[in-house]
C-alpha positions in Angstrom: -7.2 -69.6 59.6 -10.5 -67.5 58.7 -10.8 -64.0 59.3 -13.9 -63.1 61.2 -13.6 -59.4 60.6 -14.7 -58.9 64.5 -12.1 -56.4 66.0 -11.5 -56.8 69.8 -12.1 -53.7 72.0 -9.0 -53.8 74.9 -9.2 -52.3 78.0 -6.9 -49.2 78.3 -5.9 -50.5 81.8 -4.5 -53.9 79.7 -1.0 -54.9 79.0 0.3 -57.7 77.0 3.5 -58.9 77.6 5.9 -61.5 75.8 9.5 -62.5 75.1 11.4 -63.4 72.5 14.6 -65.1 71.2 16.5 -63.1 68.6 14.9 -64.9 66.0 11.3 -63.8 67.1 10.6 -67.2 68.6 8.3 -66.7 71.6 9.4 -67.9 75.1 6.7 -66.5 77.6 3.3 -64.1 77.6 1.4 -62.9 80.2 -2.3 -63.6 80.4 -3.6 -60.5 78.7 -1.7 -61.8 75.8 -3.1 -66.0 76.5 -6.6 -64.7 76.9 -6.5 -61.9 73.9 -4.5 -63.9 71.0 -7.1 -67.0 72.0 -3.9 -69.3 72.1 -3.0 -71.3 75.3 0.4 -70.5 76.5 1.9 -73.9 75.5 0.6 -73.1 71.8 2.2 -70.0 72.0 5.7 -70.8 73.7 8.2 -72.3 71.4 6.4 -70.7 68.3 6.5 -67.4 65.8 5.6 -64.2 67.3 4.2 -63.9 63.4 1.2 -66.4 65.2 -0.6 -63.4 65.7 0.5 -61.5 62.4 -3.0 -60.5 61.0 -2.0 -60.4 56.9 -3.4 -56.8 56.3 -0.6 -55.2 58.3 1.9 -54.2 56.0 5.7 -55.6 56.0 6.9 -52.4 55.7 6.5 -52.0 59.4 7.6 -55.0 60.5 10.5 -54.3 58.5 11.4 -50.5 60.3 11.0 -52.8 63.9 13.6 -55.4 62.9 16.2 -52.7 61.7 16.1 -50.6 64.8 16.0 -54.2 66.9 18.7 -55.4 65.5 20.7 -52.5 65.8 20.2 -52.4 69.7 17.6 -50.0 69.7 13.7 -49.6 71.2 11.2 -50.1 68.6 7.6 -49.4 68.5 4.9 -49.7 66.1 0.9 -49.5 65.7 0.1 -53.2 64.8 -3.0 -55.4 63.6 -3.1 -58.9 65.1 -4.7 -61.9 64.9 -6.8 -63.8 67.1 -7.2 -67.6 67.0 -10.7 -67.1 66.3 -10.0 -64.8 63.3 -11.0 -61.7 65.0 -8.3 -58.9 65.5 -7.1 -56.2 67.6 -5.2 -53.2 67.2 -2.1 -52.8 69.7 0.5 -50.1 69.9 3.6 -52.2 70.7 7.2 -51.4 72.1 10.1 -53.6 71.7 13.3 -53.6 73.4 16.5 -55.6 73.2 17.1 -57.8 76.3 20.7 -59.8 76.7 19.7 -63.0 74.5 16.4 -61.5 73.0 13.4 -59.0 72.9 11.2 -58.4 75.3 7.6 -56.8 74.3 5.1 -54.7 76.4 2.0 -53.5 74.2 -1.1 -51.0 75.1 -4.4 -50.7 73.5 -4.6 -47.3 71.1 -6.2 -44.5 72.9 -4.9 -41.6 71.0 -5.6 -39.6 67.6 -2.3 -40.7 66.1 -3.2 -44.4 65.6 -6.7 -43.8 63.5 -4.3 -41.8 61.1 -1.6 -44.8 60.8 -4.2 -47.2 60.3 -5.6 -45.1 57.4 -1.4 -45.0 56.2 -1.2 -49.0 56.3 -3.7 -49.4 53.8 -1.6 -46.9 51.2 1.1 -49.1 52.2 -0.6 -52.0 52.2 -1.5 -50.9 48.1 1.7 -50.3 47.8 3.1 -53.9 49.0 0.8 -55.5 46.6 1.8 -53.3 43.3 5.4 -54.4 44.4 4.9 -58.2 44.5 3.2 -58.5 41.5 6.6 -57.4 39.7 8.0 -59.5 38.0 11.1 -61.6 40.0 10.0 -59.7 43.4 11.4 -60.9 46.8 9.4 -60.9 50.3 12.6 -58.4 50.8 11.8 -56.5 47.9 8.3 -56.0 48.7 9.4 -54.9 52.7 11.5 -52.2 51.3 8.9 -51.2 49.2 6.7 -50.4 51.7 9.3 -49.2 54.4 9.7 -46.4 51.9 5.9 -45.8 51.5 5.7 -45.8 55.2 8.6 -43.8 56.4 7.1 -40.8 53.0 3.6 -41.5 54.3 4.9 -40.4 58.2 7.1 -37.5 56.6 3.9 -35.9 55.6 2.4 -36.2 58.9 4.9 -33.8 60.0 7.7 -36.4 61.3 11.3 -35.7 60.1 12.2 -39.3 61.4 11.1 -42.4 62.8 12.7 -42.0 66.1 10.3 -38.4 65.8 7.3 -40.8 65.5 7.7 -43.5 67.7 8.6 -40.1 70.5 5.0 -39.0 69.2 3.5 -42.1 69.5 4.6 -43.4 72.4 4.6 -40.2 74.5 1.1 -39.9 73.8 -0.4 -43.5 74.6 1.6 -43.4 77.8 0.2 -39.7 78.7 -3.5 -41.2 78.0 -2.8 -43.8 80.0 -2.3 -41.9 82.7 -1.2 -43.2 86.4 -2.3 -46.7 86.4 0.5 -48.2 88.4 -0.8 -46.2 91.4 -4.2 -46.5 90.9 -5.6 -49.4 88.4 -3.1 -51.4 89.9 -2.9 -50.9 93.5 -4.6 -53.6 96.1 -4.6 -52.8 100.0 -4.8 -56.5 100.8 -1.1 -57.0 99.9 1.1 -57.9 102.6 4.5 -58.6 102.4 7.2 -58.3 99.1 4.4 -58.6 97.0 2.8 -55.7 98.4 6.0 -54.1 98.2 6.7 -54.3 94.9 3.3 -52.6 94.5 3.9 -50.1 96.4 7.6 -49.3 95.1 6.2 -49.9 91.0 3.5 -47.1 92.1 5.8 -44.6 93.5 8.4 -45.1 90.4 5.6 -44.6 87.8 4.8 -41.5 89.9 7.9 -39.9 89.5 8.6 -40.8 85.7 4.9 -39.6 84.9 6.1 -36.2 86.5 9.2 -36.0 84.6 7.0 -36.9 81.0 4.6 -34.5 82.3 7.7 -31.7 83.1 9.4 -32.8 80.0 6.2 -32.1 77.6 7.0 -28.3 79.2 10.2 -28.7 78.6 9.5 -29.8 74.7 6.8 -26.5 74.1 9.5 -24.0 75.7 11.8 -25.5 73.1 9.7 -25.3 70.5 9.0 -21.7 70.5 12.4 -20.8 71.8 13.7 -22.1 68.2 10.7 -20.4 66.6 12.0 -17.2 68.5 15.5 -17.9 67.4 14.9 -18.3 64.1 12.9 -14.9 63.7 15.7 -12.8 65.8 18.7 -14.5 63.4 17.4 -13.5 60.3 16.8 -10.1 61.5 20.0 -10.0 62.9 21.3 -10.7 59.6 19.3 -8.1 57.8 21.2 -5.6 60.5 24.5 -7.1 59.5 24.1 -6.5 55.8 22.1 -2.9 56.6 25.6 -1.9 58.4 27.6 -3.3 55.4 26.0 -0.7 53.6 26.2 2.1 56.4 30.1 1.0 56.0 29.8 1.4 52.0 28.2 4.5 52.3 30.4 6.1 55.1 33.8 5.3 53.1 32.2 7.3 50.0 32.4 10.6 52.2 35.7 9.5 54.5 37.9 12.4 52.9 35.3 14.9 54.4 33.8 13.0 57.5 36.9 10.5 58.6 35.8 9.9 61.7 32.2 9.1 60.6 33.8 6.1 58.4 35.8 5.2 61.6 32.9 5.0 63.7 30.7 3.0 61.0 33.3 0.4 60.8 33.8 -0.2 64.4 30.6 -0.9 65.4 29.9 -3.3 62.7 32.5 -5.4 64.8 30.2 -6.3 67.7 27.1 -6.4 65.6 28.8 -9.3 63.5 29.5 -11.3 66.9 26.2 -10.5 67.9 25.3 -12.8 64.5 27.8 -15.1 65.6 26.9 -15.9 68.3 23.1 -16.5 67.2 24.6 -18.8 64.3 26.5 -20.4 67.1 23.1 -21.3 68.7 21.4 -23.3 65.8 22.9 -26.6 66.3 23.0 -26.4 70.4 19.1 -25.9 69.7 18.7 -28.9 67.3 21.0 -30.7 69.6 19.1 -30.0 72.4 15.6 -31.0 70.7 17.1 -34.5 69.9 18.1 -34.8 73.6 15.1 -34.0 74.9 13.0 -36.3 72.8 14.8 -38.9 73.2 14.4 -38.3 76.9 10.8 -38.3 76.6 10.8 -41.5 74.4 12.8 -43.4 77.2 11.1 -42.2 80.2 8.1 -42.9 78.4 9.3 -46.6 78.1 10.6 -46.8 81.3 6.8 -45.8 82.7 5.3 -48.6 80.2 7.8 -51.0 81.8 6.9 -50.0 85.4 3.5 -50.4 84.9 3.9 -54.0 83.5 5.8 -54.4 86.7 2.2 -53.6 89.2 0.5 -55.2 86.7 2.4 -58.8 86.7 1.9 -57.9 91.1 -1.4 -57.3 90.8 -2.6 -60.2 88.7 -0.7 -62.2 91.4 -2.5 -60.9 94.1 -5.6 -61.4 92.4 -4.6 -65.4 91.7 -5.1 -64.7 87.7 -1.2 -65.6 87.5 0.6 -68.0 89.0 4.2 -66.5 91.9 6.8 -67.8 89.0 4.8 -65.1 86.9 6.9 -62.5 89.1 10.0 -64.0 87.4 9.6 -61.8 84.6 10.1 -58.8 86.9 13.4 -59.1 87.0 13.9 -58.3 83.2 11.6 -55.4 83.0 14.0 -54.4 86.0 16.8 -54.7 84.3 14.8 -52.8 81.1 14.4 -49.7 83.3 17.8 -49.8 85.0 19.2 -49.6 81.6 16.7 -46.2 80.6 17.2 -45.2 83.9 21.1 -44.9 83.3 20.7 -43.9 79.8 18.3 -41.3 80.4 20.6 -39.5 83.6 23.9 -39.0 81.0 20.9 -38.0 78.3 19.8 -35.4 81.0 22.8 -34.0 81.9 23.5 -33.7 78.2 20.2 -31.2 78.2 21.4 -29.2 81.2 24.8 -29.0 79.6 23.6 -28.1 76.3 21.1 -25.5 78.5 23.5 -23.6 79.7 25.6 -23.0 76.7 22.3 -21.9 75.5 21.7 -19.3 77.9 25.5 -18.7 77.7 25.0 -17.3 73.6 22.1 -15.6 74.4 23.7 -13.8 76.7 26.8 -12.7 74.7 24.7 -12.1 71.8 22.8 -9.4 73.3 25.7 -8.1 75.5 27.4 -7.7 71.6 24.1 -5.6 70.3 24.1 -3.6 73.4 27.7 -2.9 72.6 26.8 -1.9 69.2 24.1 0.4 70.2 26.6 2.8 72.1 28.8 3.0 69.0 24.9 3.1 66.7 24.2 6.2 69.1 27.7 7.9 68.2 27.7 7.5 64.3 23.6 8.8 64.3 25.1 12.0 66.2 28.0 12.5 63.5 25.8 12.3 60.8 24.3 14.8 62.0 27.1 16.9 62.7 28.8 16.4 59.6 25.4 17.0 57.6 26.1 13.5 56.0 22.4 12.2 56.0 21.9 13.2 52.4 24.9 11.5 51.7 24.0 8.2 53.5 20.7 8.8 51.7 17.9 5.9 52.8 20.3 3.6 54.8 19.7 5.7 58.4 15.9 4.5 59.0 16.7 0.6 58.2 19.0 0.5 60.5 17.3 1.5 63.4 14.3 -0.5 62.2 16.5 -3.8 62.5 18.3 -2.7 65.2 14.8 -2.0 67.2 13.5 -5.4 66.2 16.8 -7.5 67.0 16.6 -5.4 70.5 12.9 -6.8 70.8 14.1 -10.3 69.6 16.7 -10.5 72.3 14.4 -9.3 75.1 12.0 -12.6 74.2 15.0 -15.0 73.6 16.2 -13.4 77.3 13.0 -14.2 78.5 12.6 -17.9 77.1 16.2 -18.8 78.0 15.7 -17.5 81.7 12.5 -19.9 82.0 14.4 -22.4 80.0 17.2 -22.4 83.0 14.8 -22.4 85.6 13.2 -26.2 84.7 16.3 -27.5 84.3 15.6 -31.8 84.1 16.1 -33.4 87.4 17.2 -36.7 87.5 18.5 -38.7 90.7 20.0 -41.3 89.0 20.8 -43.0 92.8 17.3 -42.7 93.8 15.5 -44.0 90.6 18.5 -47.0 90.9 17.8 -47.5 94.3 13.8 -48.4 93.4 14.1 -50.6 90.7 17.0 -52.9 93.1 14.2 -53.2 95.8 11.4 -54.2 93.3 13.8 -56.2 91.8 14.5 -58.2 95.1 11.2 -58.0 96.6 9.4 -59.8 93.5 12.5 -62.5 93.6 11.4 -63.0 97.5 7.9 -63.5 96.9 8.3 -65.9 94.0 11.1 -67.7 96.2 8.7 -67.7 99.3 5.5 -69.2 97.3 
């Protein structure tokens, strides 16, 4: 096949859609992807997905899809492909495993992100080649190669992971997308199941763009909550150590001042489970930020899905595709049942992990308000027992930490109270009960026509 170099510009309102065996044989597309790829839907049926693999997109990538496919998991990945007539198209392109396959629903690239992975593919890409020309190099060799490349080439972008990517990635096409399902997609001459299916695809997309659009909140308030935390530990720590030293200092003058030394020991105790219990919150805060991303990525998926549901309705409607077309509803069904009953034990993982939250935070500064009173008490006997000269420089640092954990606490307070008040919501029944009566209503129509 030539390469024309002419890339194809794709409506944002467009999906493609195709399935797969679990060896990437294809076994149906929509007519986005018919009249897009250039292919005729008996060319494509029967043959390689890798039809449309345009040869400047790197295996690397290719190779990072497969391994999360075949370990059960949603994939998704900026692509390149290739049209019949050698021109090409860009695509950002989610995968999920289905029961004896893979189904595929891809967008055209609307946001920031993909211009800088394209720029990444062709350092991959240069990587790839310096591979293969080793000597005794495998196709596999040359995959991993760039896999590696790819997965250093995201880290500097800021992602930790892939799974932190493809959040990213997909989050964002789905949020510049926007509400298609109700509006791109809608058509008032429906009548019917078909107009039902519409209507029900529309009011589900509605409700999953408002829990991406709460969880985005949701994701910020995490963000700088762990930012807070981070700045109150280490102070908090600098007040542990600061009383270590009170403690060192008291003991040196414990013949003359016993009770000074009592005191200075005593309230170290609930300044150290004020520490504790800040420690305690690191991983319920990491915990928490994996939960919640990996709620966004699968109600993000879950929208994509929906609106390939109004669109397969709507291109019915219009007569671009034939009533058996509506067969494939039933799988992308099926697809968001499964986010749908993933993402309700994933949400009541948050709002468990939420309240332990605000459950620390709370104990924490309950601890430093304990160990001001007994602070208060040892700053009067030093001043009774004329001990400051003894204690020397260690006075002042204590109430400088001390002041700034107090601050610290007030702010994670604060965040934690907003945090408790947008708890997720998920009605796992009602969310079911929608994607049944799509479900049935695009069977009946198919089975009526």
């Amino acid at each position: 096949m030539s390469f024309s170099g002419i890339e194809r510009f794709i409506s944002p309102d467009e999906l493609f859609f195709s399935t797969t065996d679990r060896r990437g044989l294809i076994r149906s597309g929509n007519s986005v992807f018919v009249r897009v790829s250039g292919f005729s839907l008996d060319e494509l049926t029967g043959a390689p997905h890798s039809i449309v693999r345009h040869p400047g997109m790197p295996a690397g990538a290719f190779r990072l899809i497969w391994e999360r496919l075949l370990d059960g998991r949603a994939a998704g990945a900026y692509v390149r492909n290739l049209a019949k007539d050698g021109s090409h198209y860009w695509v950002f392109a989610t995968m999920t495993p289905s029961p004896d396959g893979f189904l595929s629903v891809r967008v055209a690239p609307r946001t920031p992100l993909a211009e800088e992975v394209k720029r990444l593919y062709k350092d991959v890409a240069d990587v790839e080649l310096e591979a293969a020309a080793r000597e005794g190099a495998t196709r596999r060799d040359v995959a991993r190669a760039g896999q590696e490349r790819l997965e250093e080439l995201l880290g500097e972008l800021g992602f930790g992971s892939h799974d932190a990517f493809l959040t990213e990635a997909l989050t964002g096409e789905v949020a510049t997308r926007g509400r298609l399902a109700s509006a791109v997609y809608a058509r008032s001459r429906g009548r019917g199941p078909i107009a039902e299916v519409l209507a029900g695809a529309g009011a589900l997309a509605s409700t999953l763009a408002d829990l991406v659009l709460r969880l985005e909140g949701y994701r910020q308030l995490s963000e700088r909550l762990l930012r807070s935390f981070a700045e109150v530990l280490a102070v908090a720590r600098r007040l542990d150590r600061a009383i270590e030293a009170a403690q060192t200092a008291s003991a040196a003058v414990a013949a003359t001042a016993p009770v000074l030394h009592n005191t200075a020991r005593v309230m170290a105790v609930p300044a150290g489970k004020a520490v504790a219990a800040l420690e305690r919150l690191a991983p319920r805060l990491a915990s928490l930020r994996s939960d919640v991303a990996d709620l966004r990525l699968g109600i993000a998926l879950a929208s994509l899905h929906t609106d390939m549901i109004a669109a397969f309705a709507a291109e019915v409607l219009d007569g671009v595709a034939p009533p058996t077309s509506l067969g494939e509803v039933p799988l992308l069904c099926d697809a968001v049942h499964g986010s749908v009953l993933e993402l309700s034990a994933r949400a009541g993982r948050v709002n468990q992990a939420l309240r332990e939250v605000v459950a620390e935070v709370a104990e924490a500064g309950e601890r430093l308000a304990e160990f001001h009173r007994f602070l208060g008490q040892w700053r009067l006997l030093v001043l009774r027992r004329r001990a400051g000269a003894a204690l020397g420089d260690l006075v002042s640092p204590i109430d400088d930490e001390f002041a700034a954990s107090w601050d610290g606490m007030d702010m994670l307070r604060s965040l934690s109270a907003e945090f408790e008040a947008s708890a997720v919501p998920f009605d796992v029944a009602e969310l079911e009960e929608r994607v049944m009566r799509i479900r049935a209503d695009a069977l009946a129509y198919r089975d009526a026509s």
